[in-house]
N, C-alpha and C positions, 0 to 999 in steps of 0.2 A: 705247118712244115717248119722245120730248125735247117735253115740253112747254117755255110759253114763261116759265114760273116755274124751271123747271130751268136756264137760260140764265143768268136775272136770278142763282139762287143762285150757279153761276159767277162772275157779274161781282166778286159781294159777298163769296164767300170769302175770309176774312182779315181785312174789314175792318168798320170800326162806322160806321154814319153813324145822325148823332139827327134830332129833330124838323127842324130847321133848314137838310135837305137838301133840294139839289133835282131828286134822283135819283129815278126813277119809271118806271111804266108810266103815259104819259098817254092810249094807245088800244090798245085791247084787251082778250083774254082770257087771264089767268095758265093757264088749265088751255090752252088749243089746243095741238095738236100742231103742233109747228115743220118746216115745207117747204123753207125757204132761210132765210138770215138775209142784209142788208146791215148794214156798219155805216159810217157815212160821220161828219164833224166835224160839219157844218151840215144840218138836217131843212130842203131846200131844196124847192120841186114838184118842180122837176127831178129830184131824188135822189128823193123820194118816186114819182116814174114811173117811175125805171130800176129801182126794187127793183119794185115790178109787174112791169116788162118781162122782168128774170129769173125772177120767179117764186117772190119771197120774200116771205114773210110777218111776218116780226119783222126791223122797222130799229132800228140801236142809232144815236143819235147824241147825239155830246157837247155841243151847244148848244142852245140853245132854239127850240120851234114856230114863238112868236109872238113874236119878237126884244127879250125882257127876260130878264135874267138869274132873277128871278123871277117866279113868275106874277102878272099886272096884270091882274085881272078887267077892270077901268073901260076900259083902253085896249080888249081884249081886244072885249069888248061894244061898243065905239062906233066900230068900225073896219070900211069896208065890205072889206076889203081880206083883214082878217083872216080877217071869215066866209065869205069866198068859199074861203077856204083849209080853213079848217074844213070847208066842204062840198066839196072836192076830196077830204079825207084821210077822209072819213065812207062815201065811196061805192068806197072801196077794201077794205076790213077788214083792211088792215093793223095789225098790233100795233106802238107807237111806247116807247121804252122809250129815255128820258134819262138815260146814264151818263156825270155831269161829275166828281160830287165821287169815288168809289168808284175811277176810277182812276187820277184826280190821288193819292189815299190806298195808293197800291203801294208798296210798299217796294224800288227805290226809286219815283218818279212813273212812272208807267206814260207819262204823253205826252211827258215830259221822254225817255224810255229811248226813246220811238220818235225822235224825233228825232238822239238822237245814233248811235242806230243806221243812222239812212239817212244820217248824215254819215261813217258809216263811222268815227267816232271813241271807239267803245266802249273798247277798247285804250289809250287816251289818259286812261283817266277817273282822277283823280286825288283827288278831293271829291265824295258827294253829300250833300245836303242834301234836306229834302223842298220848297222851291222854286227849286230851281237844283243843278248839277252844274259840276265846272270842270274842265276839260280840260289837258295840259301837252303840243301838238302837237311836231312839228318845227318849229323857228322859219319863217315865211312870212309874206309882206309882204300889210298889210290887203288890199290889191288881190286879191294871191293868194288868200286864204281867200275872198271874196267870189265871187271866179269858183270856187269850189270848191264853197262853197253855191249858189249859182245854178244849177249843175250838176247835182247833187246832189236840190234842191227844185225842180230846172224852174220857176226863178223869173226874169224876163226881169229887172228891173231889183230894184235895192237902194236902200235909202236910209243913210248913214253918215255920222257925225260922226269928225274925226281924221283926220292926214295919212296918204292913201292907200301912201306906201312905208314906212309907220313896223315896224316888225318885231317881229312878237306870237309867244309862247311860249304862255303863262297866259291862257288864254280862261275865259270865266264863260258859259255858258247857260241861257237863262231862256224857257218859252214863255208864248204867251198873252198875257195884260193882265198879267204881272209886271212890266214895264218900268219902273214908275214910282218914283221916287227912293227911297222907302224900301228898294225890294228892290235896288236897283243901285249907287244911288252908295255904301255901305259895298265892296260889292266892289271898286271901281277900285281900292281902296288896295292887294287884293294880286292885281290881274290884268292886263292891257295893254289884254283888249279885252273888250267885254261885247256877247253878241249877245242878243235879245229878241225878241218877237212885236210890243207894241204897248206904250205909257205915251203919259202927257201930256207934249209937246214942250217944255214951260216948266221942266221938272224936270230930268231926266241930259240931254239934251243940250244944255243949256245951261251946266250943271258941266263938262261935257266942254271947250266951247267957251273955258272960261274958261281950263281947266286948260293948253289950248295957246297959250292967249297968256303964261300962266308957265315957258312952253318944256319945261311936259314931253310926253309922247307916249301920250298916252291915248285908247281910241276906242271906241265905238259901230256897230252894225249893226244894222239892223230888217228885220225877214222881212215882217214882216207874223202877226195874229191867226190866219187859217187857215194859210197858209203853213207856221207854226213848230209848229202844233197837229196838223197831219192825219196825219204821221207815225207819231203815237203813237196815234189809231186803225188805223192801217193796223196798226199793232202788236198792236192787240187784236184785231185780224179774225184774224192768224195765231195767236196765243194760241188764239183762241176754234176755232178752225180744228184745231189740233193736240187740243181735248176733244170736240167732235161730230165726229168723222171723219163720220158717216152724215149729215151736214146741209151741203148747200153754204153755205160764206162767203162772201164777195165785200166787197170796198172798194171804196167808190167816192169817190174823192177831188172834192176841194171846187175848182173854179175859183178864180183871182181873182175878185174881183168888182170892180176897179177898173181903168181904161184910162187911158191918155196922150192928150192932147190935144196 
């Protein structure tokens, strides 16, 4: 029998996480015996329905419930919004189990490693670091790697700083909320192009912006937060998939959540 503490120990093998993590079981029972598992980026209803629909019992996902990074009792409680969620996820008995920090902590980053594996650039890797890895492609013109990723992440639009025929070799990848100038702008110095999940707009693209009015050829691409992240669950569904052969996995991947007007 695979209980759903057997799973968690899985997720945890190898690595330490202390007081200050926000890795968890938030609903459930550590002893149950595990039926199915999903593991999706964002513990959305919708994601928490389809794993019902399939017939799983333990959702893994790498974001938060109740959309703070960590737990806010005060919103938490004064939120009709919230507890209606609460009482969606109560009348299910699904087990909910938060795996952010344990495998961001893989050697290398476990969402970093799914990402560049659905960009098909494993082969490429040239640098890892534990928040970023850099790449050394065949030369391809920003334009090109853009429709490469779009492809790739079934991502309809992009948003990029830098002249779109400039020709990049040394790419930097970063997902998530890295984007922000501490984690980026040291890398321009030795990369062409830096791509990212999400940072504050006032920060690297703005250095970027500046760097091409001094006529050099420096650029930027943004995925997007879930976008650059769900990869690297899909990655752990197959991980997790190749240790419970007896337990079906499933991924279920994260929509956008934002439209064009």
């Amino acid at each position: 029998m695979i209980t759903v503490q057997d799973v968690i120990d899985q997720i945890k093998e190898g690595v330490t996480l202390d007081s200050s993590t926000v890795d968890g079981l938030k609903y459930g029972n550590r002893e149950e015996e595990v039926k199915g598992i999903a593991v999706s980026f964002m513990p959305s209803i919708d994601v928490i329905q389809k794993a019902i629909d399939i017939k799983a019992n333990l959702l893994i996902t790498h974001e938060a419930l109740f959309y703070q990074h960590h737990s806010n009792e005060t919103l938490e409680k004064n939120n009709s919004f919230i507890e209606q969620k609460k009482s969606i996820i109560a009348q299910t008995n699904l087990a909910i189990y938060r795996n952010h920090d344990a495998v961001h902590r893989y050697q290398p980053d476990g969402i970093t490693e799914g990402l560049i594996e659905e960009l098909e650039w494993k082969q490429f890797v040239v640098e890892q670091q534990l928040a970023y890895s850099i790449v050394q492609i065949p030369k391809a013109t920003l334009v090109g790697i853009a429709a490469h990723l779009k492809e790739k992440l079934a991502i309809e639009n992009l948003r990029f700083v830098g002249n779109k025929h400039m020709n990049c070799e040394n790419i930097a990848v970063l997902v998530g909320y890295r984007g922000g100038g501490a984690s980026t702008i040291p890398l321009l110095d030795k990369v062409d192009l830096v791509i990212y999940g999400e940072g504050p707009e006032w920060e690297t693209p703005e250095l970027v912006w500046d760097i091409l009015q001094q006529g050099v050829s420096k650029g930027i691409i943004q995925l997007g937060h879930a976008e650059s992240e769900d990869p690297g669950m899909k990655w752990l569904a197959t991980r997790l998939q190749a240790k419970f052969q007896s337990v079906p996995v499933t991924f279920l991947p994260t929509t956008s959540r934002f439209q064009l007007l």
